[in-house]
Residue, then its C-alpha position, 0 to 999 in steps of 0.5 A: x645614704x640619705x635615700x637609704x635612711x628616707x625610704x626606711x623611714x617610709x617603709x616603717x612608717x607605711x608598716x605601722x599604719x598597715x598593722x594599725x588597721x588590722x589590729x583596729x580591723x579585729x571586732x571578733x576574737x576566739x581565744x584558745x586554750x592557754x597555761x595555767x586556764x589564762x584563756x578564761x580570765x582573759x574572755x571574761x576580761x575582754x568581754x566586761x571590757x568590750x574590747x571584742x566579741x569573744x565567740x565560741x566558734x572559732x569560724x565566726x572569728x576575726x583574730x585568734x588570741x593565744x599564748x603560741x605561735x608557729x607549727x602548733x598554731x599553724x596545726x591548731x589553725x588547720x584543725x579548726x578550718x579542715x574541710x568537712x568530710x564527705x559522709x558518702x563513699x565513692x564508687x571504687x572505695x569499697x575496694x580501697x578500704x577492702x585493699x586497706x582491710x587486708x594491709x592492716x590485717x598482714x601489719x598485725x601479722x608482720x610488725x614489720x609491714x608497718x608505716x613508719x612513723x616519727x615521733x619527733x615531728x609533732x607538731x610544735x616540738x622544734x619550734x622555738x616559738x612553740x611556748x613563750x611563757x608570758x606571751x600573748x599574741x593576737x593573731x589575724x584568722x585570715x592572714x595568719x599574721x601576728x597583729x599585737x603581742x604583749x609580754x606580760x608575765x604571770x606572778x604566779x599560778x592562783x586565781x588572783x594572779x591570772x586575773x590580774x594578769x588577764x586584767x593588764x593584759x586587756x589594758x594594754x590591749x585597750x591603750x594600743x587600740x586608742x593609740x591607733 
């Protein structure tokens, strides 16, 4: 049983210096679009702070501040790092798209002939994780890991309030850097 509690305690231990170095690790961060506009306050928070580099292209960044986790961040992370399109068809695909042409054209006719679609299945909706009022969480770009979260409520939806709000967050934020 004493082994038991020995390697527990190695392994949390090992596991709080390994997330210590990811949240250390973080030096740009793009911050997505959160209730109530608390995405602004917060980029204007971490940048008088220098806390991190805020960038305006989600690419350039280390981490990803925002308010969700779970399928729609997961969707959101996979729009912002689709790969391009290529512009040119490929020989074979005029007869595709003429094929596609005539498909939408019997759809039109034939409601019927249709795909069918669920809508139920957006991405986001059954996730519990999907909108923590309150929540905030910065989350590593490459390995999709969550590396510091903080709970910290709004008292109320004015400019005032998200400021202060923003401003606690970023303090924290600021406290858990130096700790490490």
């Amino acid at each position: 049983m004493e082994v038991m509690k020995r390697l527990l305690l190695l392994l949390s231990c090992s596991g709080a210096l390994l997330s210590g170095a990811e949240l250390s690790g973080v030096h740009t961060v793009y911050v997505l679009s959160m209730s109530k506009g608390l995405d602004q306050y917060l980029a204007n928070r971490l940048t008088n702070d220098h806390i991190f580099q805020v960038v305006t292209d989600p690419k350039l960044a280390d981490a990803f501040l925002t308010d969700r986790v779970g399928e729609s961040l997961q969707a959101k992370l996979e729009e912002i790092f689709l790969p391009p399109v290529p512009e040119k068809p490929a020989p074979g695909e005029k007869e595709e798209k003429a094929a596609k042409k005539d498909k939408d054209k019997d759809s039109r006719t034939n409601p019927l002939l249709t795909d069918t679609v669920n809508k139920l299945a957006t991405p986001g909706s059954s996730s519990s994780f999907s909108r923590g009022k309150g929540t905030v969480f910065l989350v590593d770009a490459k390995s999709r890991q969550v590396v510091w979260s903080v709970y910290q409520l709004p008292k109320g939806s004015s400019a005032k309030e998200l400021d202060r709000t923003a401003s606690d967050i970023v303090s924290r934020l600021k406290r858990d850097l130096k700790g490490k």
